[in-house]
N, C-alpha and C positions, 0 to 999 in steps of 0.2 A: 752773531755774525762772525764767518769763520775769519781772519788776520794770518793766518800763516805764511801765506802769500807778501800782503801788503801791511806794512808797517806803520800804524797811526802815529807819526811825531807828533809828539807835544814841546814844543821851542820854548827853553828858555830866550826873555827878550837880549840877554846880553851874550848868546851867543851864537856864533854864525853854524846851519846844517851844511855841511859839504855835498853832493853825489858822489859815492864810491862808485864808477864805473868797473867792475868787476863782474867778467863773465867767467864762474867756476869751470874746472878744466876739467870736464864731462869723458867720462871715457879715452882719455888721451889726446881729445884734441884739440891743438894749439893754441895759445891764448895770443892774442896782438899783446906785444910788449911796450907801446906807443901809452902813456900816460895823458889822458886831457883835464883839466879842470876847466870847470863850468861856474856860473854865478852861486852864490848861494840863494834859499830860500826860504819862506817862511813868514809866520803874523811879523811885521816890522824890518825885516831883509828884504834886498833887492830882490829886481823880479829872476825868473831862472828859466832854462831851457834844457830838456833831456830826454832821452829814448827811453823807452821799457816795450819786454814784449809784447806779446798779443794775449796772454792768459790772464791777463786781470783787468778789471774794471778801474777805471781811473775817475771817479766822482769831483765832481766840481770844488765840493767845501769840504773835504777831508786833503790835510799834507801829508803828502805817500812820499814813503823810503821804501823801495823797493828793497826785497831782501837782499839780492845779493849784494846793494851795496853797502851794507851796514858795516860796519868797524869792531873789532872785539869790544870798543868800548859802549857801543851800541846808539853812536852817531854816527851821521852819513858822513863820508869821507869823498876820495879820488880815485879813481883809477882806469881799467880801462875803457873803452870803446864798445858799446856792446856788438854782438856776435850771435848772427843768425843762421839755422841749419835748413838745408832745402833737401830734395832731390830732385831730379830734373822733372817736366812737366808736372809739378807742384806751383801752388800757392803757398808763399808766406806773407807773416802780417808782423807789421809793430807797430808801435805809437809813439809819437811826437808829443812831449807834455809841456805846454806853455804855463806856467804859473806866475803871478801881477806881480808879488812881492808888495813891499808896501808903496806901489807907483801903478799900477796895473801895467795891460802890454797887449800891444795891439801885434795880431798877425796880420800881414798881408799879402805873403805870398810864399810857396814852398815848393821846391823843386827839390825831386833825388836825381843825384849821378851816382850811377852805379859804374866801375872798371869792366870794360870790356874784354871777352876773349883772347888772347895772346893769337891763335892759329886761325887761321881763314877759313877753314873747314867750322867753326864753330860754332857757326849758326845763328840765328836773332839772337839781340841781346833780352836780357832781362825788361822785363816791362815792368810800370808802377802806375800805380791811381791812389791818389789823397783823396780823403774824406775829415770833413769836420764831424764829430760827435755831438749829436741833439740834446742834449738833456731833457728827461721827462721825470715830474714830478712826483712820487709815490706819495699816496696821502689812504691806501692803506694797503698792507701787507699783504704778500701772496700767501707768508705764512711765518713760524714765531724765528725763520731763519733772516726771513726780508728786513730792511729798516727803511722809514720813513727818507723821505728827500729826492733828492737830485742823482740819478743814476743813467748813465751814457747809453745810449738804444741806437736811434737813428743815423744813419752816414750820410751827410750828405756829400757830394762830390763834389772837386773845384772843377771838374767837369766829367761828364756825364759819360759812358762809352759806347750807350746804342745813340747817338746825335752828335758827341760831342761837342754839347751846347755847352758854355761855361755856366754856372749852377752860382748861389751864394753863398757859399760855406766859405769864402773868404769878402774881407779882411772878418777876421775874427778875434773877440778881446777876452784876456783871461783878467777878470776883475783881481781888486785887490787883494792880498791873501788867498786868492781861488787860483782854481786851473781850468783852463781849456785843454781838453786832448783832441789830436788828430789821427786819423786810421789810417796806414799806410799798409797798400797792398802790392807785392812783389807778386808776379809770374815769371816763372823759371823754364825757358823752353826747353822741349825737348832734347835739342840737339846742341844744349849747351853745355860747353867744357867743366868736368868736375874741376873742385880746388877752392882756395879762398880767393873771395874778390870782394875789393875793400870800395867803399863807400860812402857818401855824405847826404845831408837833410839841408840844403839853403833857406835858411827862414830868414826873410826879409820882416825887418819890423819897422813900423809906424811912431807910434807912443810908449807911454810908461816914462822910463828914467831917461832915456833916450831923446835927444835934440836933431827932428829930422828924421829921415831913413837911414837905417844901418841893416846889416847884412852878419847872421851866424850860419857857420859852418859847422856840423856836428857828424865827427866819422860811425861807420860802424860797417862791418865786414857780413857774408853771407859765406858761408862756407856751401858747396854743394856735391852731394854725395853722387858717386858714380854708377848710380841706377836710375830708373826711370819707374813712373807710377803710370799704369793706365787712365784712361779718360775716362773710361768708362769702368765701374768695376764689373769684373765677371762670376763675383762670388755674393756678393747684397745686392740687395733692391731693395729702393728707397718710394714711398707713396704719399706726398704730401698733399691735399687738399687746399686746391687754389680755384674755387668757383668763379664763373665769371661776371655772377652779379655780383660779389663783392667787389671785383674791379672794377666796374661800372659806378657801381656807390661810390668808391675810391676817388674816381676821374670825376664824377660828374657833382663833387661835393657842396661846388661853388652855387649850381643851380637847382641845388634844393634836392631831386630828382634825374635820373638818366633819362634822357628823350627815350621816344617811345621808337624812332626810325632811324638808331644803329644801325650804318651797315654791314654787313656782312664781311667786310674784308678790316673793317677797323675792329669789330671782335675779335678776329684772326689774329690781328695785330698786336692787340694790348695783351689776350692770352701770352701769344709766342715770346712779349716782353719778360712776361713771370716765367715762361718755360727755359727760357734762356738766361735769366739771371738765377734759378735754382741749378741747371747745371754749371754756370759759373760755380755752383759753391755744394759741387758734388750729390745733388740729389735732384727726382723729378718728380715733378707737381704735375701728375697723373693724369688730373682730369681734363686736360688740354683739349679733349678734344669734344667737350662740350661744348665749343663756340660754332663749331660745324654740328650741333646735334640737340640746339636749343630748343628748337619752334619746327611747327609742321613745314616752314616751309626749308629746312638747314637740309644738306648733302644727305645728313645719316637719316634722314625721317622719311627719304625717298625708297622706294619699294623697286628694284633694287636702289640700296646705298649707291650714293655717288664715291667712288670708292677713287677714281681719277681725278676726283677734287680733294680729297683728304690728301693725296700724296702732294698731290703738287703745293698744299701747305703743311704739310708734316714729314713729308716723307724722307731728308737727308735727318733728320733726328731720330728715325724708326730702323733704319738699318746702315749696312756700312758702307762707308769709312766712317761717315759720322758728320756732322756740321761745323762750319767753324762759328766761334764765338766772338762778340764782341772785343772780348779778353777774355787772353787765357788758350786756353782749349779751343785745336783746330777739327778734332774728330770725335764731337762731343754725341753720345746718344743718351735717348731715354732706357731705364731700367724696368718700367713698368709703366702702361696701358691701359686705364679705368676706362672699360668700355660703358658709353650711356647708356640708361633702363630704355631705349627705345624699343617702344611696343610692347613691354612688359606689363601685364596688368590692366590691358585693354579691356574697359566693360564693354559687355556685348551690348549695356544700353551706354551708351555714348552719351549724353544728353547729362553734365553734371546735376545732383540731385542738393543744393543749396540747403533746403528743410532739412534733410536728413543731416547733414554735417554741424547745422547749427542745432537740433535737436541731441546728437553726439557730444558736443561742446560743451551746452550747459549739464545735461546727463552727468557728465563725468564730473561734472562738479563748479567749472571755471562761470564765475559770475558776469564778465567783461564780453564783448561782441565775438566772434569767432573772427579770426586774421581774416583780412580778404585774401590776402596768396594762399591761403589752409584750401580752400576750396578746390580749386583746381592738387592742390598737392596730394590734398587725400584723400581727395578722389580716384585718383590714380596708383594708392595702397593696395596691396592686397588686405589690410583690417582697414581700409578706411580712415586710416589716421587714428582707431581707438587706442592702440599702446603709444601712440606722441603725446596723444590727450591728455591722457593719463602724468607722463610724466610733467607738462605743464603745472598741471593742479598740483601734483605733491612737491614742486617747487614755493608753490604759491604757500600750501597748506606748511609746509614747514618753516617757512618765514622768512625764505633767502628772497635777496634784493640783486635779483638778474633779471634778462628779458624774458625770458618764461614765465616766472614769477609774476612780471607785470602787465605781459599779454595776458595772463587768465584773471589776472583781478581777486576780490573775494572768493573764497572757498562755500556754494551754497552750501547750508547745512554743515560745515567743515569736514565735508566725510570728501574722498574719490573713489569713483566707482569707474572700475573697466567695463567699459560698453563691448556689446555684443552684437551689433546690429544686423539684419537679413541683407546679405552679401549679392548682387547683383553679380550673377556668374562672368565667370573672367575667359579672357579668349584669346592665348597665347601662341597661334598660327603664327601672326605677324613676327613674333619675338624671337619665334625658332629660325622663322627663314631669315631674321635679322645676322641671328647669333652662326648659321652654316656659311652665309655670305662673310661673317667679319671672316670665319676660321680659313675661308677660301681664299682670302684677300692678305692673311699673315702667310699661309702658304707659299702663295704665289710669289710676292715679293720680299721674302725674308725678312720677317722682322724679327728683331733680338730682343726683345723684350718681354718680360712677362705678361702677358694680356690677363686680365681679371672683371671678373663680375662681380660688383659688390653687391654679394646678396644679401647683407644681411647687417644691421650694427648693433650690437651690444644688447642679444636679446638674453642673454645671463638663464637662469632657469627660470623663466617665465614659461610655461607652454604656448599661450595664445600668441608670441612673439617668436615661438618657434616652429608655431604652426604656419606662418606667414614668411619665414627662411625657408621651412619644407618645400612650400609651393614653387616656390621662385629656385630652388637649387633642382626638385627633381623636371622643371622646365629646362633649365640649362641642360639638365643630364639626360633629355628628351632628343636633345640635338646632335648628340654624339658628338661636339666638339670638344676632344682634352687639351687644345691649345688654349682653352679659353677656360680659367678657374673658376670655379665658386669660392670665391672669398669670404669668411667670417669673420666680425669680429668676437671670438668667443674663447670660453677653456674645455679642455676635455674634460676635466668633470659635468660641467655644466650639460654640457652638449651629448655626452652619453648617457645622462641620467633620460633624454627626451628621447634617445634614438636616432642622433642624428648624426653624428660622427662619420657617416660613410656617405655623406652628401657633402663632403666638405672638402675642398681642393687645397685650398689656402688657411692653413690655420693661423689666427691672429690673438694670440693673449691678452691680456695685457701686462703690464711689467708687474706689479703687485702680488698677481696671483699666480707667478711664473715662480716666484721662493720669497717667501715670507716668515714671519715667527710670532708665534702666539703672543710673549711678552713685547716684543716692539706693539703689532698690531691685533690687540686683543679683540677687537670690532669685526675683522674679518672673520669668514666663514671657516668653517674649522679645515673643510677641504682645502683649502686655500695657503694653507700652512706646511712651511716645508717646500725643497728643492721640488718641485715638479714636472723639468727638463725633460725626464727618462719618459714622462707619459708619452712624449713625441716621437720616441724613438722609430717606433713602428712607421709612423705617417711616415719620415723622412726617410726612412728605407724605401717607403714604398713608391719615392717620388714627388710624394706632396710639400709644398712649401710650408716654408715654418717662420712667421712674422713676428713681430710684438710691437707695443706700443707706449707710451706713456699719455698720460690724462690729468686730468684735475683734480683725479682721486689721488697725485702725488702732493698735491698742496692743500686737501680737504675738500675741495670742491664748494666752497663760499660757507663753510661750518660757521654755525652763530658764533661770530668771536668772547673770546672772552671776557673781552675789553673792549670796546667801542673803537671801529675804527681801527685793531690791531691785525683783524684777518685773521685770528691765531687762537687755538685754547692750548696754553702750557702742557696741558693736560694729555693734549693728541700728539702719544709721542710718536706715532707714524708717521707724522708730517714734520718732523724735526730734521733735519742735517741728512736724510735718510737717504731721496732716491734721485737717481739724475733729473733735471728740471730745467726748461726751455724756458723758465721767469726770469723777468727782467731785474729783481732785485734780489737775488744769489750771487753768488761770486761765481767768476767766471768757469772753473773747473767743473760746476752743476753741469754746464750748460756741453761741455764738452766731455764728459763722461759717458755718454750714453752707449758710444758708437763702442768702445772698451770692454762695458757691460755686453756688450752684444757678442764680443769674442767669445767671453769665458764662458758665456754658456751659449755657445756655436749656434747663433739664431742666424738668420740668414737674410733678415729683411725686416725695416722699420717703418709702421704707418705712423702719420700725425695728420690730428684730424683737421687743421688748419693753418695758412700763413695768412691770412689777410681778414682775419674773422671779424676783428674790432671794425676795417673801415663800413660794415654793414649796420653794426649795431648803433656807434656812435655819429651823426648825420646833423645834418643843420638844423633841422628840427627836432632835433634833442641841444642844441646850442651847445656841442661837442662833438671833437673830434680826435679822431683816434692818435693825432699827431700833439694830443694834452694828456690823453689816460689810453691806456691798451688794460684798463682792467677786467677781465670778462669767468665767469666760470670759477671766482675764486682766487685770479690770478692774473699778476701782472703780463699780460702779452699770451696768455694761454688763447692756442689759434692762430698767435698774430707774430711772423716773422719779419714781414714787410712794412714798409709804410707808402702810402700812397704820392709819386712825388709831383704833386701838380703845381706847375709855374707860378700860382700865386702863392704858394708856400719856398719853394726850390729857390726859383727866378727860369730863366732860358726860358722856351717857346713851347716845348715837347711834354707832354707826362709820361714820366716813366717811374716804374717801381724801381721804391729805396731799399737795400737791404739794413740786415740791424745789426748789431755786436753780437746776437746770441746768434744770427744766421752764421755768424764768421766761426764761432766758435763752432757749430755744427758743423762746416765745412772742415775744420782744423781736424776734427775728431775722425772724421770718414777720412781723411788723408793718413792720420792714425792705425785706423783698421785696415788700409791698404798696404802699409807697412806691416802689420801681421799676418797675413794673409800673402804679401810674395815670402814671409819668413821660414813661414809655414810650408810655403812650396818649397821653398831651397833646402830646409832642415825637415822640422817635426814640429808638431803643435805644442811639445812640452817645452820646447827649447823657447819658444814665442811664451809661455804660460810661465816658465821661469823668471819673464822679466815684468809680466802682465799683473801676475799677480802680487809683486812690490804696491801695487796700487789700487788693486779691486780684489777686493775676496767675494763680497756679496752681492748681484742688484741694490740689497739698501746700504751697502757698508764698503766703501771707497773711499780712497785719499781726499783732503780738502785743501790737500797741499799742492798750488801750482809746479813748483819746483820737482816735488816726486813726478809727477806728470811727463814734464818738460825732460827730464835726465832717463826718463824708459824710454819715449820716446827716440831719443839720441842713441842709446843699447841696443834699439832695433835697429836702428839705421847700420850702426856700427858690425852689428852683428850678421845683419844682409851682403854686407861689404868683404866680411869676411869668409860667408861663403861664395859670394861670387868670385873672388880672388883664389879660392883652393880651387874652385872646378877650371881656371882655366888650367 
């Protein structure tokens, strides 16, 4: 576990930790000269109260000293106020850390005043939303970096922003020797005045040492820089995978099952909740528009598409100005458009064929029933479901304890075998006139986003699985639409070895096999080793997009641990301290690294293949829920950014999706790359790369250090500043 960050005190009992409030003087800029002392903390000391940013994880049963405040003598001390950096139409974040002392201490209420504008021209003031941190228990590792226990995921809100229903995250108690943290989120409008503006946190408490209510004041300043970040970015595109059966699982947890008669405009509904709370936190959950394109009877399955219903529930998110948000961002749009496989893959006999799918099933090897949903799903394969089949069984056959593993059961005979079965000819009319209608309809009404077809996921050099991309990309390329991509997820070696590289619009790596190195990762494919950037060069000349991803293969993907319960083999040192990571038990810089990584080697757009994966998996009939374990795929929360927030867990009347601390950090990170990206306009990319690379050399080889992080970040802003100031 990386500590560079946060400092594990071990208290002696006879003597007291101070907080050094101390915000280092970053590039020249000013420190508040105002001194506060705060309680002390610790096993046996009173209880305490104190700010720290937003880049690190603040765990229940560990006492954090935050670095900056240590002392040469390397206890925590006094000093200032801490000191946060914005720009305008940004998000910033920091935390409220309550710790019991040896009394505990009850929160029950917290309000920020932030100083308002001096000039009347200056537009909204600053906005905030508190959130209490969930804690969820790790009982086993994402991998040999993760550690067992109590690690802060879930926000919940002292109230909510699409209802504004008050929520239960308060009164909240930090037990004895423990701490509770809380998430505090600033929006900085657009049209507000650069400069410092100072600040406080009123925490009303209950209990602990305290007789009665009493009332703390804790200052801290926002400094904001005199540029603005768009809402949208015009350089990434972001595609996160927010299916609507998992919201439905999500919402409907209580009743075992989702009704069968959803209607149509409360799908609408609970989608555009996730679509709006990812661009809250600078990215979009793509496939939005599956809730209009579920069932034969939704807008898109209509011949032609209802295309005058799509807008009138999507449409101020597809083109400009943009939508406004609950918080935050008033001209928010989407980055990217997973259009649905409607009508792709239509057998010409229509009639599902049950025998043959379960004849495929056990064939391939899986001893257990075939899924009831498999039928209908792969049916509607171009292989009929034979390459999912398959990889079920060698989940099973090699011993991992995930849901595939356990839908297929026994391994017959322990061997898998890829089925071949007599393909009932496919008749994609339907899919063309789908696919000329959408590209009419992005035309028509300008949309800014990138529209994409996902043809294809992670068929690697498989043939029979690129046989089955073939069909489905030279369909699309049937239609003549180039507004509309053939997305892969694949690498150019892979994909040239089959011939297929010039069917590919969107190319999607993934992060591993984008620069790797024999000795880290001796396991990987030899092509796979080594910068591999430059293979792209040509696509991106030629117009084609250039994505990348991260996966399970960053934390082993459920590799038989080595130790029971550890998640981890010492041994895999690929999966050690290595590559950016969306898990729940890394320190926080994993989690906000990724978007950095994406500079240095000038990718252009990030898939992730889920935020809400766990609330599917884990259900009442598994007497688990995803609000106890997010462990899926080998990893804690891999898939799963959200939490599903329904009133019998939250409180208030309404369900709405919770975000998490690694979604924050995602967001932190994209607000990052926005900073490189105007730097880069104003100057050069080396100018941006001189301060980028202080803290990322490699995909696997990056700072663990919050601080380094936190102080380039601050050298952008500065350095933006300064060119904005020479060109007037």
């Amino acid at each position: 576990m990386h500590t560079s960050t946060i400092m594990t005190v071990k208290l002696n009992h006879s003597k007291i930790c101070r907080l050094l409030f101390v915000v280092q003087s970053i590039a020249h800029i000013p420190r508040s000269l105002s001194k506060m002392k705060f309680h002390s903390f610790g096993e046996g000391a009173i209880s305490s109260l104190y700010l720290d940013h937003a880049l690190v994880k603040i765990r229940p049963d560990t006492l954090h000293c935050p670095e900056r405040f240590l002392g040469h003598s390397g206890e925590c001390g006094i000093g200032d106020p801490l000191i946060l950096y914005s720009a305008r139409n940004e998000y910033e974040s920091f935390q409220l850390v309550a710790n019991g002392g040896s009394t505990g201490l009850t929160v029950s209420d917290i309000v920020v005043h932030i100083q308002s504008p001096s000039s009347q021209s200056a537009g909204r003031s600053i906005q905030s939303t508190i959130h209490r941190e969930h804690y969820i228990n790790i009982t086993t590792v994402s991998n040999c970096d993760g550690e067992f226990g109590l690690w802060p995921d879930a926000l919940v809100p002292t109230k909510d922003v699409f209802y504004n229903e008050t929520r239960n995250a308060l009164p909240a108690t930090a037990p004895i020797n423990g701490n509770q943290a809380f998430w505090i989120d600033l929006f900085v409008p657009p049209d507000h005045d650069s400069g410092k503006f100072d600040g406080s946190v009123q925490v009303t408490l209950l209990a602990g040492r305290h007789d009665g209510e009493t009332t703390q004041s804790i200052p801290f300043s926002i400094n904001v820089f005199n540029f603005s970040l768009s809402s949208t970015s015009k350089t990434f595109s972001t595609t996160f995978n927010c299916p609507l059966r998992n919201i439905l699982d999500g919402k409907y947890y209580d009743e075992g099952v989702p009704p069968d008669n959803i209607s149509r405009s409360e799908k609408v509904l609970l989608q555009r909740l996730y679509l709006e709370l990812g661009l809250m936190h600078r990215l979009t959950t793509s496939d939005f528009l599956d809730s209009d394109g579920d069932d034969e009877t939704s807008p898109l399955a209509q011949d032609p598409p209802q295309w005058d219903v799509i807008e009138s529930h999507w449409g101020p998110y597809l083109h400009a100005p943009g939508a406004p948000l609950p918080f935050g961002f008033s001209d928010a749009r989407v980055t990217t458009v997973q259009l649905p496989a409607m009508h792709f893959g239509e057998r010409t006999t229509q009639t599902i064929n049950r025998s043959l799918i379960d004849s495929m099933w056990h064939s391939t090897g899986c001893g257990n029933p075939a899924p009831t949903w498999g039928y209908t799903y792969w049916w509607h394969l171009p292989d009929l479901g034979a390459s999912d089949m398959l990889q079920y069984c060698k989940n099973s056959l090699t011993g991992k304890s995930n849901p595939w593993s356990k839908a297929c059961g026994s391994v017959i005979n322990h061997v898998c075998t890829l089925q071949h079965p007599p393909l009932p000819p496919l008749n994609n009319t339907a899919a063309v006139r789908f696919w000329k209608s959408a590209a009419a309809e992005i035309a028509s009404q300008g949309w800014t986003a990138h529209v994409f077809d996902y043809t294809c996921d992670e068929p690697a050099a498989n043939p029979g699985r690129y046989a089955a991309c073939r069909d489905r990309a030279l369909a699309l390329h049937s239609a003549r639409v180039p507004s509309i991509h053939a997305m892969i997820t694949t690498e150019k070696a892979s994909a040239d070895a089959v011939n297929m590289s010039s069917l590919i619009d969107t190319w999607c790596p993934i992060i591993n096999f984008m620069d790797s190195s024999k000795t880290l990762c001796p396991s990987y494919p030899s092509w796979a080793w080594g910068n591999h950037r430059a293979d792209y060069d040509d696509a991106v000349a030629a117009g084609k997009g250039l994505w990348w991803y991260q996966s399970c293969m960053s934390e082993g993907c459920a590799s038989t641990p080595a130790v029971p319960g550890a998640g981890c083999a010492p041994s895999a040192t690929c999966t050690q301290g290595t590559w950016p990571s969306y898990m729940i038990d890394v320190d926080a810089v994993f989690n906000r690294a990724m978007s950095w990584v994406s500079f240095q080697y000038s990718m252009f757009g990030e898939l992730y293949w889920g935020t809400n994966a766990a609330d599917r998996v884990y259900s009442k009939a598994t007497n688990t829920s995803s609000w106890e374990t997010q462990y899926l795929a080998g990893g804690n929360g891999d898939g799963s950014l959200t939490y599903p927030g329904r009133p019998s867990v939250i409180g208030g009347q309404h369900f709405v999706p919770i975000a998490s601390v690694r979604l924050k950090q995602i967001r932190d990170g994209y607000e990052d790359l926005e900073y490189m990206y105007l730097l880069t306009t104003l100057s050069n990319r080396s100018v941006v790369r001189d301060i980028t690379d202080s803290v990322v050399r490699t995909a696997y080889n990056f700072s663990h250090n919050a601080s380094s992080f936190l102080a380039a970040r601050i050298k952008l802003a500065v350095a933006i500043e300064k060119e904005l100031h020479s060109s007037y």
